[in-house]
C-alpha positions as CSV (number, residue, x, y, z in Angstrom):
1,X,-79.9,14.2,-12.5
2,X,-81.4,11.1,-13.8
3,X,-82.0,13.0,-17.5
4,X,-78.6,15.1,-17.7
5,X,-76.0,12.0,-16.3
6,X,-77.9,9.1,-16.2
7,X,-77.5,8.9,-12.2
8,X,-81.1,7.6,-10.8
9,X,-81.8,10.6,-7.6
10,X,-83.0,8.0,-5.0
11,X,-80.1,6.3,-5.3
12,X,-77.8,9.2,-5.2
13,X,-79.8,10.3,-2.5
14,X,-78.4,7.2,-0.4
15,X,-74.5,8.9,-0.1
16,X,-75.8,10.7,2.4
17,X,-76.7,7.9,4.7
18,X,-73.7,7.3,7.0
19,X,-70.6,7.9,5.1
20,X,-71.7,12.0,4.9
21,X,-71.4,12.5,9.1
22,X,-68.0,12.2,8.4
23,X,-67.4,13.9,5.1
24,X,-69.4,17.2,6.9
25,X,-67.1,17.1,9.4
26,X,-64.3,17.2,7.4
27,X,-63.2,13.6,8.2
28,X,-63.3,12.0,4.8
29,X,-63.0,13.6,1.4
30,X,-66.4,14.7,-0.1
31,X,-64.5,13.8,-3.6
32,X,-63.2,10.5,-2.6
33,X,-66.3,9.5,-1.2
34,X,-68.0,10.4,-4.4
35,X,-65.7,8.3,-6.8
36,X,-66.2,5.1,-4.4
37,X,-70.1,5.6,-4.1
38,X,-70.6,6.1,-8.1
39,X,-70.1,3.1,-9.4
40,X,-72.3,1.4,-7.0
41,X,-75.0,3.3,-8.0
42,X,-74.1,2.7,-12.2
43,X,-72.7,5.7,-12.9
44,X,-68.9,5.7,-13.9
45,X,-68.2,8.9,-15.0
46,X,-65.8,11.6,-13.4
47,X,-67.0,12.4,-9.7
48,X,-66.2,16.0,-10.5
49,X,-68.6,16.3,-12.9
50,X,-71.1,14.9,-10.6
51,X,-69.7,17.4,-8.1
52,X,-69.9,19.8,-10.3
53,X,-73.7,19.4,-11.4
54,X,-74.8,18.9,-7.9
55,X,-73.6,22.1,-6.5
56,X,-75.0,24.0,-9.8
57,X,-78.5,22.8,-9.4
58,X,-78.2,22.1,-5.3
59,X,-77.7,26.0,-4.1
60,X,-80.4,27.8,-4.6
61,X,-80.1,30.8,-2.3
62,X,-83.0,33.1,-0.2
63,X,-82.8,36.1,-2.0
64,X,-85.2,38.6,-0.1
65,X,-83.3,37.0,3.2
66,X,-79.9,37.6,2.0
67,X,-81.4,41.0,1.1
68,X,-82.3,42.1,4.5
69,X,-79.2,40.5,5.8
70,X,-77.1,42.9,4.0
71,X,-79.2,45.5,5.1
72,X,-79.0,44.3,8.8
73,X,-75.0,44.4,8.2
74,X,-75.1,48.1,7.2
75,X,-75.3,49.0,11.3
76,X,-72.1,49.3,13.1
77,X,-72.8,47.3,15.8
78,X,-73.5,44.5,13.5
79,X,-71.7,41.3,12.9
80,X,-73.5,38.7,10.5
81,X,-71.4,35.2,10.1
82,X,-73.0,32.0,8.4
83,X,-73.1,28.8,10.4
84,X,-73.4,25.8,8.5
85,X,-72.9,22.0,8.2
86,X,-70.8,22.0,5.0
87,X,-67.4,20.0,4.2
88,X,-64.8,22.1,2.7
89,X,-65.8,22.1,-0.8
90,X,-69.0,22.8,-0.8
91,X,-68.4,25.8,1.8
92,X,-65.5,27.5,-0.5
93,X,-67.8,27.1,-3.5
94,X,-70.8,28.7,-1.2
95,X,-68.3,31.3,-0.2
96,X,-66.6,32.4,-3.4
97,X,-68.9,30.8,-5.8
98,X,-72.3,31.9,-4.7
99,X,-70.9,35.4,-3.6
100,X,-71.6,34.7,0.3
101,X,-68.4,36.2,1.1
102,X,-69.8,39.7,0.4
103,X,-72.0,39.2,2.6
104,X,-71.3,37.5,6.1
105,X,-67.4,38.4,7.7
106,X,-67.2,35.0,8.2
107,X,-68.5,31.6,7.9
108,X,-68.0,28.9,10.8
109,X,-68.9,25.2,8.6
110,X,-68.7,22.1,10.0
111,X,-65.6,20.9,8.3
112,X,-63.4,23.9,9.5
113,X,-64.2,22.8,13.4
114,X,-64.6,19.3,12.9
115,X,-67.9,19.2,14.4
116,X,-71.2,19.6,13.1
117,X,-74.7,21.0,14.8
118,X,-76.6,20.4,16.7
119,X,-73.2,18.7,18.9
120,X,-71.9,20.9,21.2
121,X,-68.7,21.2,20.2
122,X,-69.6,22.9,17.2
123,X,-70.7,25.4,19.3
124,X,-67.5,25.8,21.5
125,X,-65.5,26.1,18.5
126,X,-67.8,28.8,17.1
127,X,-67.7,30.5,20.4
128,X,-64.0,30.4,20.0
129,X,-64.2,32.4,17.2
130,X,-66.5,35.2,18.5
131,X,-64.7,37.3,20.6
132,X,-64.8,40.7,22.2
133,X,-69.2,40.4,22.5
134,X,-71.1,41.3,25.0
135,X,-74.3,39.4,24.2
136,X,-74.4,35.9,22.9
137,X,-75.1,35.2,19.0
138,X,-78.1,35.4,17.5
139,X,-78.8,32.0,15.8
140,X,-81.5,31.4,12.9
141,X,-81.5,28.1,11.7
142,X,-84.4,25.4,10.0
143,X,-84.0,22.6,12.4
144,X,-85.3,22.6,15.6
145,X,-82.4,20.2,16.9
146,X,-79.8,22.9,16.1
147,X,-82.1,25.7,17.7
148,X,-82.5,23.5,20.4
149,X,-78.9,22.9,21.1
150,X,-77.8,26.4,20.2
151,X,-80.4,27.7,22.9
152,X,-78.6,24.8,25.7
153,X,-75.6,26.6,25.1
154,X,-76.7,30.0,25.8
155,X,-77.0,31.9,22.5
156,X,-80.5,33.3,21.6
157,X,-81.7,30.8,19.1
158,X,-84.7,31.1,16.7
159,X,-86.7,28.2,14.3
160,X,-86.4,29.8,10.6
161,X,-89.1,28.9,8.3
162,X,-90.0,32.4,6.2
163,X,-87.7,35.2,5.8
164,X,-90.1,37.3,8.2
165,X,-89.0,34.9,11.0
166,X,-85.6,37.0,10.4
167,X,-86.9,40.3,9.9
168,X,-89.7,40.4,12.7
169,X,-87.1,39.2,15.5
170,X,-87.3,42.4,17.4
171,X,-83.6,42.7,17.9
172,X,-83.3,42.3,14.2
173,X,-86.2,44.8,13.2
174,X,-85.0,47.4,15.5
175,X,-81.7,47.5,13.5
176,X,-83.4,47.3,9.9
177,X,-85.5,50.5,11.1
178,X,-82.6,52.6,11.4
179,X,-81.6,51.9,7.9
């Protein structure tokens, strides 16, 4: 970042102290936010492009998990959705951008709801959603608050380091071994 737009990373890094609870909850623009923080860090370019080059080199994607995730889809009685702390931008360019769309039927980010995990209200929302199941979601995520939280509210929660942490869940593996 430094290199390509002159934009020092530790101080870039500092936008996401505060201001971002809000932005990830859909609260405040991501873009507005951006084009008042820039210029106290020195750079006074267009936010876009900072947008821009931040999602280009900031999504960098599990490929052997996403694998198996489409294979895990490919059973009837399976319904994989993405659950994420994203602000609208960044989710649409996930979705359409990065292709996730072809592979989850749906993705419940934190903007949409207005909350964020680990709070419980992102939880109810998401439960909103989810209708007509008769066992609670299956949650993977990478931070042991959100597993945590997902596990108080009575969904079957799991710590994901490796992609094995995904494909050895027994519920999971039974349904990759029929494929």
């Amino acid at each position: 970042m430094h290199e390509d737009l002159g934009i020092d990373s530790e101080g870039f890094r500092t936008f996401f102290d505060g201001r971002f609870r809000d932005i990830v909850r859909g609260r405040k623009s991501l873009l507005g936010e951006l084009t008042e923080f820039l210029p106290t860090i020195g750079y006074h370019g267009p936010a876009l492009t900072v947008l821009g080059y931040w999602f280009k080199h900031d999504s960098q994607l599990n490929l052997p998990l996403l694998d198996a995730i489409r294979q895990l889809a490919k059973n009837a009685d399976v319904e994989v959705s993405l659950a994420t702390n994203q602000e609208h931008i960044r989710a649409l360019h996930l979705w359409e951008h990065m292709g996730l769309r072809h592979i989850f039927a749906d993705m419940y980010y934190a903007a949409r709801f207005g909350e964020a995990k680990p709070d419980r209200a992102y939880f109810d929302a998401v439960d909103q959603c989810l209708t007509g199941h008769d066992e609670p979601p299956l949650f993977f995520d990478d931070m042991p608050k959100n597993v945590e939280a997902a596990n108080k509210h009575g969904w079957e929660a799991v710590l994901f380091d490796v992609t094995e942490d995904f494909t050895d869940h027994p519920w999971v593996a039974s349904r990759l071994s029929r494929i």
